[in-house]
Jmol script that loads the backbone (N, CA, C; Angstrom):
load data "model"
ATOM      1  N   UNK A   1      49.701 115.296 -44.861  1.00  0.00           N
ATOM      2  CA  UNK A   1      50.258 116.628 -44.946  1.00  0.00           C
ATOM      3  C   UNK A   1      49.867 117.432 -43.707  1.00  0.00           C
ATOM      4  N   UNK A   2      50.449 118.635 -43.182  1.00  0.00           N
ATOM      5  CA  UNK A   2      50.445 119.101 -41.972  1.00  0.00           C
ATOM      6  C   UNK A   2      50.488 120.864 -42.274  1.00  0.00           C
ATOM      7  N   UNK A   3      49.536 121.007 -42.241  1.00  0.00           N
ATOM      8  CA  UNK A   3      49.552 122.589 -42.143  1.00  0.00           C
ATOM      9  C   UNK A   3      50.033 123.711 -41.101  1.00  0.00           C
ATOM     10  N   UNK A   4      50.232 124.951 -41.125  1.00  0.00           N
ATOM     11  CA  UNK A   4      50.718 125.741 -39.755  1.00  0.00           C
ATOM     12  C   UNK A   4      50.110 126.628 -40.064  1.00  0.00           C
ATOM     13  N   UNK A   5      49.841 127.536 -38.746  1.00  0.00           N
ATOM     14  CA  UNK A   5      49.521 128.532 -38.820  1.00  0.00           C
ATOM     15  C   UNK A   5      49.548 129.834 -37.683  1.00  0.00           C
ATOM     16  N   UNK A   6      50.367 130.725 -37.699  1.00  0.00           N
ATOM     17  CA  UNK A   6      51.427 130.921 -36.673  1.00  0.00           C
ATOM     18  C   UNK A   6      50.097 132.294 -36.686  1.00  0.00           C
ATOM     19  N   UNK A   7      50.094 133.224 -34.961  1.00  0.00           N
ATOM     20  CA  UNK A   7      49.509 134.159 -34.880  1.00  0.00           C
ATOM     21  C   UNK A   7      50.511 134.737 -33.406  1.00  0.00           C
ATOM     22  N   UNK A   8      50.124 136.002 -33.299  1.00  0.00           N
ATOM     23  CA  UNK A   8      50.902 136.620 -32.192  1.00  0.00           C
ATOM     24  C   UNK A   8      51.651 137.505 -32.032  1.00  0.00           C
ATOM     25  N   UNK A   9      51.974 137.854 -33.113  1.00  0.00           N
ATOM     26  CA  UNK A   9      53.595 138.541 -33.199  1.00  0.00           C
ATOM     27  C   UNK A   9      52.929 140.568 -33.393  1.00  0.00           C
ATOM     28  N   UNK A  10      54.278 140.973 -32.949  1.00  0.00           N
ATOM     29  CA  UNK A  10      53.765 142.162 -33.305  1.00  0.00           C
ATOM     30  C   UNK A  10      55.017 142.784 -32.498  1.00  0.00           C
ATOM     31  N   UNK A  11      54.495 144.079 -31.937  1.00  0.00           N
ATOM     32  CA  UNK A  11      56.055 145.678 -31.853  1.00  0.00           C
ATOM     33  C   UNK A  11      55.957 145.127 -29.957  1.00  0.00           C
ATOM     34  N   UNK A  12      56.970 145.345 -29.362  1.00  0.00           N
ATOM     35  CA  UNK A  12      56.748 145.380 -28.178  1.00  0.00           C
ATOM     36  C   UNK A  12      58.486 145.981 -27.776  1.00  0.00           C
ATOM     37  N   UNK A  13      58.388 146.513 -26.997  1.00  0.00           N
ATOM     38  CA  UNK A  13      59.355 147.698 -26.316  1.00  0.00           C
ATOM     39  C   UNK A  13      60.364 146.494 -25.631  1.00  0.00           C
ATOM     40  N   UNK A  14      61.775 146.457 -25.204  1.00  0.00           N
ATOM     41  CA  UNK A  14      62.410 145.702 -24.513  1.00  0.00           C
ATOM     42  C   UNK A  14      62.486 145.637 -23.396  1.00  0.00           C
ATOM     43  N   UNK A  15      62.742 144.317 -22.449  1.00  0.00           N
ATOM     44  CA  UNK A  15      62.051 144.070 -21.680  1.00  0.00           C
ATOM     45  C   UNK A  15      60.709 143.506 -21.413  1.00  0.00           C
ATOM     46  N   UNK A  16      59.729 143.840 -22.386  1.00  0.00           N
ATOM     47  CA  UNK A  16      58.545 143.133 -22.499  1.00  0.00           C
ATOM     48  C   UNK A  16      57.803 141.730 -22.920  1.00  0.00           C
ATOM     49  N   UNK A  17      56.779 141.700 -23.065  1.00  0.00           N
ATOM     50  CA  UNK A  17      56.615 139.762 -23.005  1.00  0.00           C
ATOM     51  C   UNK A  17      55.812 139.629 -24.921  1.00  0.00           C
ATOM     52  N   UNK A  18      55.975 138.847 -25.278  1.00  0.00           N
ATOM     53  CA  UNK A  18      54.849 138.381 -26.116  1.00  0.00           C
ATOM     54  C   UNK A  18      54.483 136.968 -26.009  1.00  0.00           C
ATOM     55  N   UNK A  19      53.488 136.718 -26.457  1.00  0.00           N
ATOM     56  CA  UNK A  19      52.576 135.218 -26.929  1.00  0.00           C
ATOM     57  C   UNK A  19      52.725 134.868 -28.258  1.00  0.00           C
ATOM     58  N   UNK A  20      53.253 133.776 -28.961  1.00  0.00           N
ATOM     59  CA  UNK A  20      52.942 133.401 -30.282  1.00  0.00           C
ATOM     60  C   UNK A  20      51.942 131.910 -29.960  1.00  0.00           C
ATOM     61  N   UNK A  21      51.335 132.108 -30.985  1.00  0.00           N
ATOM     62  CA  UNK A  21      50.188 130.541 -30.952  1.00  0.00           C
ATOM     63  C   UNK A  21      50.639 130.059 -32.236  1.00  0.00           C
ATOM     64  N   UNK A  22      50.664 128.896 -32.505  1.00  0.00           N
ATOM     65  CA  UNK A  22      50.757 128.081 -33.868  1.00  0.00           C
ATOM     66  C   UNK A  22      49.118 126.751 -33.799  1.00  0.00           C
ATOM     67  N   UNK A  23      48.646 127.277 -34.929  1.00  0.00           N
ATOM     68  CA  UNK A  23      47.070 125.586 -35.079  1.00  0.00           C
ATOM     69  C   UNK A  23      48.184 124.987 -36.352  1.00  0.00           C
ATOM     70  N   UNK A  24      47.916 123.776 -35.751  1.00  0.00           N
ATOM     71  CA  UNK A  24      47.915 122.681 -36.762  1.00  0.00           C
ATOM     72  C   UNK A  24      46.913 122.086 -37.393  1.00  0.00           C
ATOM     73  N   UNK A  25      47.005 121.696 -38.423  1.00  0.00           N
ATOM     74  CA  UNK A  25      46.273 121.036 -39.034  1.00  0.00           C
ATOM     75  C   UNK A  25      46.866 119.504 -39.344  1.00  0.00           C
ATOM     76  N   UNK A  26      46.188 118.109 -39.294  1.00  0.00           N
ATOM     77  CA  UNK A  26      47.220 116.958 -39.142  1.00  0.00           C
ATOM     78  C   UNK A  26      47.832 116.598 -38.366  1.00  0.00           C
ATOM     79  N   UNK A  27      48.202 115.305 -38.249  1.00  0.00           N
ATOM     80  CA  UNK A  27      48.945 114.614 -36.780  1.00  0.00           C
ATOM     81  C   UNK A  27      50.298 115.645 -36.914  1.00  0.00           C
ATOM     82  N   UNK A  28      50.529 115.739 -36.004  1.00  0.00           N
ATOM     83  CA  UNK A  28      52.031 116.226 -35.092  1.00  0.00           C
ATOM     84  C   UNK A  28      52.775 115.747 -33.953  1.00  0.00           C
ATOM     85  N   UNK A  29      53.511 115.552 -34.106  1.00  0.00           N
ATOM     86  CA  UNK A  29      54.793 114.588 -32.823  1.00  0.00           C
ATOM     87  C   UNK A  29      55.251 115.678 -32.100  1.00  0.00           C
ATOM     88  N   UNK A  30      56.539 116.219 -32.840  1.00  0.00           N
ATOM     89  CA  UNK A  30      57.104 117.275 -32.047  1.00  0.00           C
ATOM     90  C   UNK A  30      57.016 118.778 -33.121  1.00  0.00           C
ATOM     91  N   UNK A  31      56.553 119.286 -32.344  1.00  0.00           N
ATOM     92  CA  UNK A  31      55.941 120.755 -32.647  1.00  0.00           C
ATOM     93  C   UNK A  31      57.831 121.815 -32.266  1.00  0.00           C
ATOM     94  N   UNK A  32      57.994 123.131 -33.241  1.00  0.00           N
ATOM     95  CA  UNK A  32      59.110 124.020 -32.333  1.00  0.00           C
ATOM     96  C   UNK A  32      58.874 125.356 -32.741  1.00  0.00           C
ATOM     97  N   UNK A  33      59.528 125.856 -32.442  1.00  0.00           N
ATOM     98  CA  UNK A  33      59.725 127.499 -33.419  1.00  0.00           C
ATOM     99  C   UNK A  33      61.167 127.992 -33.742  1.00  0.00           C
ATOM    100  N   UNK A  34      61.453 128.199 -34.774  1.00  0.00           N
ATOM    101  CA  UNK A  34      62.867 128.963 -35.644  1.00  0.00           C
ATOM    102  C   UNK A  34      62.552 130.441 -36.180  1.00  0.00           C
ATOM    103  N   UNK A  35      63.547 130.807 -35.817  1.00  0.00           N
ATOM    104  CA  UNK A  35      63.582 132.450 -36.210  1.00  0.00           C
ATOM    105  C   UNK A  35      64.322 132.745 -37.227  1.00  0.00           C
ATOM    106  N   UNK A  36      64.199 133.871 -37.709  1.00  0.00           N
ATOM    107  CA  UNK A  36      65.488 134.275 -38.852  1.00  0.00           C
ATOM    108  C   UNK A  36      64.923 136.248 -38.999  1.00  0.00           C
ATOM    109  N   UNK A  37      66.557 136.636 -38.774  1.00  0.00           N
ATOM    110  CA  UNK A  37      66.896 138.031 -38.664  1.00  0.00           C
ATOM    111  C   UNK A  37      66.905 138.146 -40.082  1.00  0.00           C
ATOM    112  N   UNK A  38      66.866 139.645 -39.861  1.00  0.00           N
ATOM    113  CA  UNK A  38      67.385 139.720 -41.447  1.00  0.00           C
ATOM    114  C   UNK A  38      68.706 140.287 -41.799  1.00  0.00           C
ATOM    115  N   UNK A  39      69.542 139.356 -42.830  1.00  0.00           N
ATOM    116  CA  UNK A  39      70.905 139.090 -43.251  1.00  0.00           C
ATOM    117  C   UNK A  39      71.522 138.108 -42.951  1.00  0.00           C
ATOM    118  N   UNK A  40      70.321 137.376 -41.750  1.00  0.00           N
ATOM    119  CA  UNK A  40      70.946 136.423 -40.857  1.00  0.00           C
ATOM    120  C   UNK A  40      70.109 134.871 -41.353  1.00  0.00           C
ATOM    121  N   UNK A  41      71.114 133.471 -40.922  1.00  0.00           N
ATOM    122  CA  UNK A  41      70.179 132.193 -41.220  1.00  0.00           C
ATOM    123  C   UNK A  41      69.450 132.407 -40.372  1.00  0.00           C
ATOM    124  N   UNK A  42      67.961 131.307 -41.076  1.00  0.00           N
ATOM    125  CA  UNK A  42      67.242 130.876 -39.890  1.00  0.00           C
ATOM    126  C   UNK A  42      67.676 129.445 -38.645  1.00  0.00           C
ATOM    127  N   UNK A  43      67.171 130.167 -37.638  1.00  0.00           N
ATOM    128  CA  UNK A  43      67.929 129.170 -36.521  1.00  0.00           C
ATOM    129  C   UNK A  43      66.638 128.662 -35.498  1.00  0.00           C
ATOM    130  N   UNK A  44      67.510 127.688 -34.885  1.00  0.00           N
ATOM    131  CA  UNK A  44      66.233 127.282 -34.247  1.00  0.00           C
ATOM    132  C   UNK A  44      66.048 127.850 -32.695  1.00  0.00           C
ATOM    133  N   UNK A  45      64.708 128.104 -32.203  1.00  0.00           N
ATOM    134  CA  UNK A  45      64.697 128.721 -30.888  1.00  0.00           C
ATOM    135  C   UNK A  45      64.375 127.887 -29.952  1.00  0.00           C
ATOM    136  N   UNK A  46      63.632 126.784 -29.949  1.00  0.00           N
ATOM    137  CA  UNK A  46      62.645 125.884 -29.068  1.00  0.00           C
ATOM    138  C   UNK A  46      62.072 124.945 -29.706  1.00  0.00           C
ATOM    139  N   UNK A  47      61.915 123.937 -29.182  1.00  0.00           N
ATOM    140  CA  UNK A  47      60.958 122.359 -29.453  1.00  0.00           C
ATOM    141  C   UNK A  47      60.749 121.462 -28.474  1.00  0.00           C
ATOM    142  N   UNK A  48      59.188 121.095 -28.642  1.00  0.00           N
ATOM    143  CA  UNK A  48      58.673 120.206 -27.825  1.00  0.00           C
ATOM    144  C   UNK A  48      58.148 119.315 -28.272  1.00  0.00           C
ATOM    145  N   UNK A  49      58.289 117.790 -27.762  1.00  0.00           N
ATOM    146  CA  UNK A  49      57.335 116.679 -28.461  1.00  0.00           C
ATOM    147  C   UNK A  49      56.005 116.333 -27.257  1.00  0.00           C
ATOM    148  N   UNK A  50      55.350 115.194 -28.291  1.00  0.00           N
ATOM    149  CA  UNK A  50      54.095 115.342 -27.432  1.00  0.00           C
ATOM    150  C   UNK A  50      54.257 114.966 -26.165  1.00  0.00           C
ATOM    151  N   UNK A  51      55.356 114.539 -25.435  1.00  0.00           N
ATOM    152  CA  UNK A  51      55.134 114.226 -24.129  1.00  0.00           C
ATOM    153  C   UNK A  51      56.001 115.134 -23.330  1.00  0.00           C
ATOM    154  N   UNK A  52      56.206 116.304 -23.676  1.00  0.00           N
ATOM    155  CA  UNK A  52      56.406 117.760 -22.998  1.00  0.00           C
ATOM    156  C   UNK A  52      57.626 117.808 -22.857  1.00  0.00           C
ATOM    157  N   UNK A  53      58.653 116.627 -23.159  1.00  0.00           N
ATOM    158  CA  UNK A  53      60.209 117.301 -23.480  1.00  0.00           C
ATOM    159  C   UNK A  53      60.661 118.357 -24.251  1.00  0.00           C
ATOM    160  N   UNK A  54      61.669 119.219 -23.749  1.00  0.00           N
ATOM    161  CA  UNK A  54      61.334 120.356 -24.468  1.00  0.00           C
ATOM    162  C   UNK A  54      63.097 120.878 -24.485  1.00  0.00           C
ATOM    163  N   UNK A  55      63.321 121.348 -25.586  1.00  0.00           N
ATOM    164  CA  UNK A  55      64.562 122.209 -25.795  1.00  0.00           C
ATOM    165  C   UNK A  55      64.869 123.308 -26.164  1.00  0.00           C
ATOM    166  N   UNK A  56      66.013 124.247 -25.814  1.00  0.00           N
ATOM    167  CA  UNK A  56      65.904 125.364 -25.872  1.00  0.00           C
ATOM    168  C   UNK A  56      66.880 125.828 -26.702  1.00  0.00           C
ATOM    169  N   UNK A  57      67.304 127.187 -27.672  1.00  0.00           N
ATOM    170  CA  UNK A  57      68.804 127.513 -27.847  1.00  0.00           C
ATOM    171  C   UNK A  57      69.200 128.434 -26.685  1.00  0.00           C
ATOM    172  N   UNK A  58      70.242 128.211 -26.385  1.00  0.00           N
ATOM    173  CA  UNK A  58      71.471 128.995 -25.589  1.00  0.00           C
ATOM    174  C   UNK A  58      70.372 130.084 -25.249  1.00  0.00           C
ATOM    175  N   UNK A  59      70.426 131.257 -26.213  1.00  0.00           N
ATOM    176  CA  UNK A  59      70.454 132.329 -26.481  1.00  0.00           C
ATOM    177  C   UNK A  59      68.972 132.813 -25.585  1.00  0.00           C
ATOM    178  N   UNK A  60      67.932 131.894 -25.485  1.00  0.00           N
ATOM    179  CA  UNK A  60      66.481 132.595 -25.184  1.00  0.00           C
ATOM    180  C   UNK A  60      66.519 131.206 -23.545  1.00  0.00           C
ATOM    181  N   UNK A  61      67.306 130.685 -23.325  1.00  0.00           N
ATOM    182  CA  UNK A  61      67.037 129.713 -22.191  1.00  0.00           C
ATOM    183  C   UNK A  61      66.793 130.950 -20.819  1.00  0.00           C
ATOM    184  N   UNK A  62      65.945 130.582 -20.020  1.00  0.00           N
ATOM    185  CA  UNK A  62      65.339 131.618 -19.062  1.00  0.00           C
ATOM    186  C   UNK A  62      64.256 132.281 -19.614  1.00  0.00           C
ATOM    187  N   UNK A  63      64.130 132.849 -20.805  1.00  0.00           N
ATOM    188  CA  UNK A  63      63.695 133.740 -20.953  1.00  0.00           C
ATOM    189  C   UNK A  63      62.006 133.630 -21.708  1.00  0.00           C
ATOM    190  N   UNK A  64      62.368 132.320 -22.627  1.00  0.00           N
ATOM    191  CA  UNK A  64      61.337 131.957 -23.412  1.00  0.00           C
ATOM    192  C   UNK A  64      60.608 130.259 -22.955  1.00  0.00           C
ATOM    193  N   UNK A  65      59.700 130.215 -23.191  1.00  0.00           N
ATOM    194  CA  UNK A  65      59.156 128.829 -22.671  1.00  0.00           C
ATOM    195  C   UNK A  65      58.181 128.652 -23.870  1.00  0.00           C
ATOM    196  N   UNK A  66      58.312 127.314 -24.234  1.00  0.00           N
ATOM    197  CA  UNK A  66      57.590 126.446 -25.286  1.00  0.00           C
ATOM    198  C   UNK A  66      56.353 125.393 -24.537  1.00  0.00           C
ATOM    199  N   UNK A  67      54.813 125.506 -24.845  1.00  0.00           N
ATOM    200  CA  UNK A  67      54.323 124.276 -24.544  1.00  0.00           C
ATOM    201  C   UNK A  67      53.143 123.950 -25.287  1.00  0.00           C
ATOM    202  N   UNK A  68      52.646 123.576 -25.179  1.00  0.00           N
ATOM    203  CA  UNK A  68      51.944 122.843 -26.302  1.00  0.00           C
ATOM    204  C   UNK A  68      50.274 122.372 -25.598  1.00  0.00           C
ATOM    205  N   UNK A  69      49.122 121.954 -26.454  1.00  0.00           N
ATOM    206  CA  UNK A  69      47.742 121.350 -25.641  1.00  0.00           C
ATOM    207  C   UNK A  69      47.711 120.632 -26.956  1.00  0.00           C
ATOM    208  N   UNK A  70      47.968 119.139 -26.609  1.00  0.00           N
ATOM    209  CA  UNK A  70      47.841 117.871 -27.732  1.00  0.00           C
ATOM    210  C   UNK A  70      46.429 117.871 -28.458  1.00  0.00           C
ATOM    211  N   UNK A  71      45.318 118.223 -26.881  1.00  0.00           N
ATOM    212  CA  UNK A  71      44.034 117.884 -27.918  1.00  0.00           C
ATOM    213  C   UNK A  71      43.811 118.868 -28.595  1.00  0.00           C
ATOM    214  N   UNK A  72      44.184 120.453 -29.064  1.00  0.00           N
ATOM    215  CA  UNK A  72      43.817 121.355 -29.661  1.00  0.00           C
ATOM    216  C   UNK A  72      44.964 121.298 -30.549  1.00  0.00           C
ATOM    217  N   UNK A  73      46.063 120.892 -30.487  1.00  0.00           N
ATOM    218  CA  UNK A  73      46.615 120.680 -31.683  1.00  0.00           C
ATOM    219  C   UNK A  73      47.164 121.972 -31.689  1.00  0.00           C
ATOM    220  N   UNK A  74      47.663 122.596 -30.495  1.00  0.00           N
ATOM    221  CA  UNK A  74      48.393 123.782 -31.049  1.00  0.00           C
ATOM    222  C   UNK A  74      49.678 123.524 -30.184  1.00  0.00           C
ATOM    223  N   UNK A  75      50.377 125.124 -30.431  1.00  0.00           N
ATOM    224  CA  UNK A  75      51.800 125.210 -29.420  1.00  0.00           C
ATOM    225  C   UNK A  75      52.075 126.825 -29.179  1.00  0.00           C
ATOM    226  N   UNK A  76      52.618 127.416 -28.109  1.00  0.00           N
ATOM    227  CA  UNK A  76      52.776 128.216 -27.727  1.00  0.00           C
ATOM    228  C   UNK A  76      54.205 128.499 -27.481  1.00  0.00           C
ATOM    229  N   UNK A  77      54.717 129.654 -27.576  1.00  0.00           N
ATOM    230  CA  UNK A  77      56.045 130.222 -26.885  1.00  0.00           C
ATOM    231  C   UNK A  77      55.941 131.642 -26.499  1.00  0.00           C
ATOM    232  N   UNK A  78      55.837 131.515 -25.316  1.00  0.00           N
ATOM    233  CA  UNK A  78      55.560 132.566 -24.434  1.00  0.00           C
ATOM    234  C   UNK A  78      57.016 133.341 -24.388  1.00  0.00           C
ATOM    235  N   UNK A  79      57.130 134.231 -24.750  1.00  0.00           N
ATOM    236  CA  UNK A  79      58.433 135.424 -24.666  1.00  0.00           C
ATOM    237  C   UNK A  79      58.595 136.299 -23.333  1.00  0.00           C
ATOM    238  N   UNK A  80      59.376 136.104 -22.796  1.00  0.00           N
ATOM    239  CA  UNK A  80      59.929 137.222 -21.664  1.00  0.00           C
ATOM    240  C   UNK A  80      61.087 137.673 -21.738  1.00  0.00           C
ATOM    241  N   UNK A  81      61.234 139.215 -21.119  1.00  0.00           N
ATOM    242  CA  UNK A  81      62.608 139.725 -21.092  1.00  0.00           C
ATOM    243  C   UNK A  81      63.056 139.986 -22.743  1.00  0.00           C
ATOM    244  N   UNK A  82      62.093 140.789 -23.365  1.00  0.00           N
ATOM    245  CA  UNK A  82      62.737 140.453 -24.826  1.00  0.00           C
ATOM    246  C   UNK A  82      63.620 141.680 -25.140  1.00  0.00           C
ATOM    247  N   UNK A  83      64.468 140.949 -25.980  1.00  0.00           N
ATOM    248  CA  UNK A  83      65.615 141.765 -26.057  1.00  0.00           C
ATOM    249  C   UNK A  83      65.690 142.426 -27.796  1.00  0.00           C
ATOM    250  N   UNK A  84      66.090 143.635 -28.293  1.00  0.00           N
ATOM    251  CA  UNK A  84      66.274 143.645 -29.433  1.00  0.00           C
ATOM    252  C   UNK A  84      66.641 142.651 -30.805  1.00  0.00           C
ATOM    253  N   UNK A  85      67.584 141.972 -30.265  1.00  0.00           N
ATOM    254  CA  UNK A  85      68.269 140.773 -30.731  1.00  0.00           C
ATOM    255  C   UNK A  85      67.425 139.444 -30.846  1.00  0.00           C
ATOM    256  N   UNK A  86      66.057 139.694 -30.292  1.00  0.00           N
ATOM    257  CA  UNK A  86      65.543 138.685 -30.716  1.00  0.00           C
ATOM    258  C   UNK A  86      64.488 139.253 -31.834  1.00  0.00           C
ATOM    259  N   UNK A  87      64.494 140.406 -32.383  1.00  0.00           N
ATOM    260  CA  UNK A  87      63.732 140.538 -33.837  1.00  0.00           C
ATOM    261  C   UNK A  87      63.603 140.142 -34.772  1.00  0.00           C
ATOM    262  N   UNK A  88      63.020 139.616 -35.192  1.00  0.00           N
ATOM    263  CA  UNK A  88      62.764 138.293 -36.375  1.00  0.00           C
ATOM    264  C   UNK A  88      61.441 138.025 -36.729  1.00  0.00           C
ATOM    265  N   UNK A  89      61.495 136.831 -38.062  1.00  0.00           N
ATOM    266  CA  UNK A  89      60.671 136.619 -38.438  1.00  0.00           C
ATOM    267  C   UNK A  89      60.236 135.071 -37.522  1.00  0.00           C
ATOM    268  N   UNK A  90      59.345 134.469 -36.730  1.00  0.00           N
ATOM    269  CA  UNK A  90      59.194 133.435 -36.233  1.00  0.00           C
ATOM    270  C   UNK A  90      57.963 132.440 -37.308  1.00  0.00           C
ATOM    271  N   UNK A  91      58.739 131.534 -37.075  1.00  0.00           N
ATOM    272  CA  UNK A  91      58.147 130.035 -37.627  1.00  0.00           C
ATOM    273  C   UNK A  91      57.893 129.325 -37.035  1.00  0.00           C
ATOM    274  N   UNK A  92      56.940 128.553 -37.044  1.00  0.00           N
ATOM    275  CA  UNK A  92      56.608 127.374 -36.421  1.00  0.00           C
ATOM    276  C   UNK A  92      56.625 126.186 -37.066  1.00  0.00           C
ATOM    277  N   UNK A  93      56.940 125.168 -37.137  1.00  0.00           N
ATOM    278  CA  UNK A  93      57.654 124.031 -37.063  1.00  0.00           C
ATOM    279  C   UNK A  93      57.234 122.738 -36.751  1.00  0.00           C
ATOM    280  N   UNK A  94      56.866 121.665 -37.436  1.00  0.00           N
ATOM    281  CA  UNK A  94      56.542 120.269 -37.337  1.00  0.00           C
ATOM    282  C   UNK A  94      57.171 119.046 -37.560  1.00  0.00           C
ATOM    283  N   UNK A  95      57.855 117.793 -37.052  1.00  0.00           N
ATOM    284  CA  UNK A  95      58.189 117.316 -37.637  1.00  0.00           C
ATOM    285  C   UNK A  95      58.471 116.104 -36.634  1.00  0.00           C
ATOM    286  N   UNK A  96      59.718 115.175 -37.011  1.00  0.00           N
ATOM    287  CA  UNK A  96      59.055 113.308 -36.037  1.00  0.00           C
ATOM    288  C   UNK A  96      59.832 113.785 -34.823  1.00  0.00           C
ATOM    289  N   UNK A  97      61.540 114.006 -34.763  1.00  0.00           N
ATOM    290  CA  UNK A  97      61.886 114.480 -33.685  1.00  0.00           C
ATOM    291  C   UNK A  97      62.403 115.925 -33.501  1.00  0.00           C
ATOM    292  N   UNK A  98      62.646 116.561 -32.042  1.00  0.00           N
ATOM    293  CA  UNK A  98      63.552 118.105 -32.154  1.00  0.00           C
ATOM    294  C   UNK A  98      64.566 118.002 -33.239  1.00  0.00           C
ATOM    295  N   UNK A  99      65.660 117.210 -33.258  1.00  0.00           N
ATOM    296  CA  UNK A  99      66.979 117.497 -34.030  1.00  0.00           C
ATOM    297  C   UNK A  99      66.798 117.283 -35.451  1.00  0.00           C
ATOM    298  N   UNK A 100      65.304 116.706 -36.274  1.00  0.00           N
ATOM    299  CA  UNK A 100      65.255 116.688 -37.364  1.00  0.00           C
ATOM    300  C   UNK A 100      64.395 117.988 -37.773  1.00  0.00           C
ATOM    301  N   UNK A 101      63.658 118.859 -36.598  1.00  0.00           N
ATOM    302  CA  UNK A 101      62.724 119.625 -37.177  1.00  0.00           C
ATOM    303  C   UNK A 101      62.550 120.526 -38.619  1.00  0.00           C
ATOM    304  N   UNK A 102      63.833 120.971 -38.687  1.00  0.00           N
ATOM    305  CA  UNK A 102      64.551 122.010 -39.999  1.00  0.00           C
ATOM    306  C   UNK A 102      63.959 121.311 -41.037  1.00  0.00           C
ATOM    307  N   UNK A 103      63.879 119.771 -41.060  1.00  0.00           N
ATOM    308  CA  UNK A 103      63.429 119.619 -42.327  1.00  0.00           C
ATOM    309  C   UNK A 103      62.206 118.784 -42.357  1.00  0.00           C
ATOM    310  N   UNK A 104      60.824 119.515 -41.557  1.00  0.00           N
ATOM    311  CA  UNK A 104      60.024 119.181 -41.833  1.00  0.00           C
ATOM    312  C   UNK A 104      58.813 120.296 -41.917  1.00  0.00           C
ATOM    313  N   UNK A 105      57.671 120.252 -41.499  1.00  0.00           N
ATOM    314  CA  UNK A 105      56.613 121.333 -42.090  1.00  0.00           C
ATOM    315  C   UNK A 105      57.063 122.864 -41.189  1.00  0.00           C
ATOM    316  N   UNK A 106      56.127 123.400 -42.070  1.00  0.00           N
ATOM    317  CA  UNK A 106      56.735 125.019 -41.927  1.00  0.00           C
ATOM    318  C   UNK A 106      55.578 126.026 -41.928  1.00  0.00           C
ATOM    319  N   UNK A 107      55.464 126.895 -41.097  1.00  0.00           N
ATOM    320  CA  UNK A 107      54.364 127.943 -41.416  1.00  0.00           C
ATOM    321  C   UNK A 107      54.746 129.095 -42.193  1.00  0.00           C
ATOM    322  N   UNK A 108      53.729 129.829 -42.070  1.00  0.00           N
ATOM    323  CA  UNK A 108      54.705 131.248 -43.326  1.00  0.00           C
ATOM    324  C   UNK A 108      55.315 132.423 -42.633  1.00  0.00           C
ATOM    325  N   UNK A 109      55.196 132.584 -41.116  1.00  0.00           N
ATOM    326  CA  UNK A 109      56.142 132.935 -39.953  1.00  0.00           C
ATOM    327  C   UNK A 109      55.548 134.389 -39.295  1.00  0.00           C
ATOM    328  N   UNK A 110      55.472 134.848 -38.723  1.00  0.00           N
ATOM    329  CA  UNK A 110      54.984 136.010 -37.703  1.00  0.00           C
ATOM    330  C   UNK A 110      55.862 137.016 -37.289  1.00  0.00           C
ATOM    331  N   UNK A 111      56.070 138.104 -37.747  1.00  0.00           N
ATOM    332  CA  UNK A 111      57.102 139.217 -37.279  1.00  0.00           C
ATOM    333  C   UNK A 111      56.922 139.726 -35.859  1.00  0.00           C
ATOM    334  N   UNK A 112      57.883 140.052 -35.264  1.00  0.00           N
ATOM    335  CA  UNK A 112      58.235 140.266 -33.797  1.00  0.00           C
ATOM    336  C   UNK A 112      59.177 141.297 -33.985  1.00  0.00           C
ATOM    337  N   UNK A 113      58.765 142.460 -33.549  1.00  0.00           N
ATOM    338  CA  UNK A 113      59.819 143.400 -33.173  1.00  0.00           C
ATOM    339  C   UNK A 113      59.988 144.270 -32.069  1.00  0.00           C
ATOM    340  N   UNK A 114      61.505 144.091 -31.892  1.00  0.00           N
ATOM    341  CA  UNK A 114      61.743 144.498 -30.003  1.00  0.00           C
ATOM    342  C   UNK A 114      62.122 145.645 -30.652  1.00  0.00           C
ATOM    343  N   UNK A 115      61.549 146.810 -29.938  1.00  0.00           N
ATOM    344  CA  UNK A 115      62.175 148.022 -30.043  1.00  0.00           C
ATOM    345  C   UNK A 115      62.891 148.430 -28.741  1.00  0.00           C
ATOM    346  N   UNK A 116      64.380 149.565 -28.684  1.00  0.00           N
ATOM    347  CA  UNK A 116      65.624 149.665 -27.556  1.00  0.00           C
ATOM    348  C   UNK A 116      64.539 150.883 -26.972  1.00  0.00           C
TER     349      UNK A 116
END
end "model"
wireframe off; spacefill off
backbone 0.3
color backbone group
């Protein structure tokens, strides 16, 4: 079993940067993070496996970067340029590859809000 545990999130003005951290607990392959607005699904933002391939959605490419430190067992997504539209609840994410992540472990998620 694989635990999460997401930290980071908080108010930041647009234009500005944040840090989210996720610890794991348990082996992990590929680590990501998914967001979800509210009214809106949750979607996915970023994923990386352990050998630093990494993917992005459309929407945050430039702006956001995903990476990870294998021996501490965590993962990071560093936020830049943030835009209103990216306000959400963020999750972090475990599972064997990127395109299966949705259905594997889950943290209980970190609020982020861009204020205009």
């Amino acid at each position: 079993q694989v635990q999460l545990v997401e930290s980071g999130g908080g108010a930041v003005q647009a234009g500005g940067s944040l840090t989210l951290s996720c610890a794991a607990s348990g082996r992990t392959l590929v680590m990501g993070w998914f967001r979800q607005a509210p009214g809106k699904e949750r979607e996915f933002v970023a994923g990386i496996t352990r050998g630093a391939s990494t993917d992005y959605a459309d929407s945050v490419k430039g702006r956001f970067t995903i990476s990870r430190d294998n021996a501490k067992n965590m993962v990071y997504l560093r936020m830049n340029s943030l835009k209103p539209e990216d306000t959400a609840v963020y999750y972090c994410a475990a599972g064997g590859t990127i395109a299966t992540l949705s259905g594997g472990y889950w943290g209980q998620g970190t609020q982020v809000t861009v204020s205009s």
